[in-house]
N, C-alpha and C positions, 0 to 999 in steps of 0.2 A: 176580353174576359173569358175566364174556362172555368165550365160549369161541370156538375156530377150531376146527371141525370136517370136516378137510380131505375124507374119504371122505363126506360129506354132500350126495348127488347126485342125488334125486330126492325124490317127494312119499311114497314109503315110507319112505327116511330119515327124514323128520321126524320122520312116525309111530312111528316105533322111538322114536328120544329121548324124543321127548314123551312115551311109555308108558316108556321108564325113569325119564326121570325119576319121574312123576306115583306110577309103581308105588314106587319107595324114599321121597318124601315126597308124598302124596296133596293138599298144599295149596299147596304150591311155584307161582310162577307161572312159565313157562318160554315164552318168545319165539324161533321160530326165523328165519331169513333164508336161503330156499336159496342165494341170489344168490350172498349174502357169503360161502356156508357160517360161519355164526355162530350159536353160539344165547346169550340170554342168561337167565340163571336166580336167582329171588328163592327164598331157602328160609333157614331157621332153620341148616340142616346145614352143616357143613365144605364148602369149596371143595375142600379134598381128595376129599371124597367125590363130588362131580359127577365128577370126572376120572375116578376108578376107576368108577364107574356105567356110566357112557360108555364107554369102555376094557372094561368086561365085556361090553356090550351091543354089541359089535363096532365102534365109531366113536370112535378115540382122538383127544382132544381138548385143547388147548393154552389156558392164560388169554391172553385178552387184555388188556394193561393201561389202566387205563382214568381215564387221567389224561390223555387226549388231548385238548388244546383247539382249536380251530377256530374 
C-alpha cells in the first residue's frame, strides 16, 4: 500500500512511521520518501490499519492508488 503522508517533513518523521509501523507489525517492510512525503508498506495487515496507525501516531495519511502507468 502507498500512502501520502502530507505532515511528513523531516528525518524524525520518518522515524516515527517507521517505529509505527514496525511497532504494530515487526516484519512489515516500510519504504519512506521524504521528497514525495510517501511511504509505501508490504505487511500481512489491513490497509485500513496502516491509516489508523498512522492517524494515531500523529501523521494522517491518504492511499495512493496505484494503478498508475507511466
Amino acid at each position: 500500500m502507498k500512502l501520502l503522508i502530507p505532515n511528513m517533513s523531516c528525518g524524525h518523521c520518518v522515524s516515527a512511521i517507521e517505529q509505527a509501523v514496525l511497532t504494530e507489525d515487526p516484519i512489515a517492510i516500510v519504504k519512506t520518501e521524504l521528497a514525495s512525503k510517501t511511504a509505501e508498506i508490504k505487511s500481512g495487515l489491513a490497509n485500513e490499519t496502516w491509516i489508523n496507525v498512522l492517524e494515531n501516531a500523529g501523521y494522517p495519511a491518504s492511499p495512493i492508488e496505484s494503478n498508475e502507468t507511466t
